[in-house]
C-alpha positions in Angstrom: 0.0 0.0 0.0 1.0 3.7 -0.1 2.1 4.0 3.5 4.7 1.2 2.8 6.2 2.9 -0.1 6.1 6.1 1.9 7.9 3.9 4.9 10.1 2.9 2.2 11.2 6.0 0.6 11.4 7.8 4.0 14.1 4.9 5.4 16.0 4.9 2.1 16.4 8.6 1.5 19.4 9.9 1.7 21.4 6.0 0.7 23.1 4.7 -1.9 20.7 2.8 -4.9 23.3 0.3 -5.5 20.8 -0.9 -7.8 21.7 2.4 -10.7 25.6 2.0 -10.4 26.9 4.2 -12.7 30.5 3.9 -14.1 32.7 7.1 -14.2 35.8 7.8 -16.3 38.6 10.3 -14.5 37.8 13.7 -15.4 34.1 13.5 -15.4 31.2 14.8 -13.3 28.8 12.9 -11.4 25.2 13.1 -12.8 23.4 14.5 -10.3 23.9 14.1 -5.9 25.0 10.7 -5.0 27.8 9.1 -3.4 31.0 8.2 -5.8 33.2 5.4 -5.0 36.8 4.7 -5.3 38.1 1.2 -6.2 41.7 0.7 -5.7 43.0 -3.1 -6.9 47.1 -2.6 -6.3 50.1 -4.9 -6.5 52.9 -5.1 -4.2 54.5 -1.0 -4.1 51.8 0.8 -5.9 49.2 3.5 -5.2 45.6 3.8 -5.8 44.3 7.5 -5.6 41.2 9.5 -5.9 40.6 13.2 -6.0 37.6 15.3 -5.8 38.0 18.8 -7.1 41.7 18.3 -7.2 42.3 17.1 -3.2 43.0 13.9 -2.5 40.8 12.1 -0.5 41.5 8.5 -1.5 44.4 6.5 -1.5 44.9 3.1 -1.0 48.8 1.6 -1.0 50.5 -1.4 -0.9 54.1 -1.8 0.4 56.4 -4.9 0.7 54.6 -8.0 -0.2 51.1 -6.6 0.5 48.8 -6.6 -2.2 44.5 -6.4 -2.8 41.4 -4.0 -2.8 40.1 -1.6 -0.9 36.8 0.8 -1.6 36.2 4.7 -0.1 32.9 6.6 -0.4 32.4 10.2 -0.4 29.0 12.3 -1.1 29.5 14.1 -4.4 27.2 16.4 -6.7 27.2 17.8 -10.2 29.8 20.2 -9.8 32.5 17.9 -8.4 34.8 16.9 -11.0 36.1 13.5 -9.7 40.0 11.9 -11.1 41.7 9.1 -9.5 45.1 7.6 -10.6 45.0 3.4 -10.2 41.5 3.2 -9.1 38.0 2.6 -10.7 35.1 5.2 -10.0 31.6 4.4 -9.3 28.6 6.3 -8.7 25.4 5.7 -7.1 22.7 8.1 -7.3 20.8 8.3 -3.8 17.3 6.8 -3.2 14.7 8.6 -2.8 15.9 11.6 -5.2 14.9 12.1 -8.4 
């Protein structure tokens, strides 16, 4: 009924719709308010990095023998331009807004 998709949309506003990933390429905007993430998948010595307007706010590093994948989040909007060096960008619009 009504009251449950009103329950619905109420308890979801404001999270991730993992269901509407979006793939981003470095340099690019998001489409709208949502939360971008940054996948960084490093071998042994390397660095992942992601940058929002230019500052760093990502980066994932491997040193000596250590080696794998790690994620960060971080609310973004239109007007963020979003590059990342070693890592893969995904956004997800939130629920709730459209």
């Amino acid at each position: 009924d009504s009251d449950t998709q009103y329950k619905e949309t109420v308890v979801g506003w404001g999270m991730p719709d993992y269901s509407s990933e979006i793939a981003l390429t470095s340099g690019s905007n998001p489409p709208q308010l949502g939360y971008v993430m940054f996948v960084g998948n490093v071998v042994q010595n390397d660095y992942a990095l992601g940058y929002i307007d230019g500052v760093n706010v990502f980066r994932f590093g491997s040193n000596g023998y250590q080696a794998g994948e790690t994620a960060g989040m971080y609310l973004v909007n239109e007007l963020n331009t979003i590059t990342t060096e070693m890592a893969t960008i995904k956004f997800y619009p939130l629920k709730g807004v459209n």
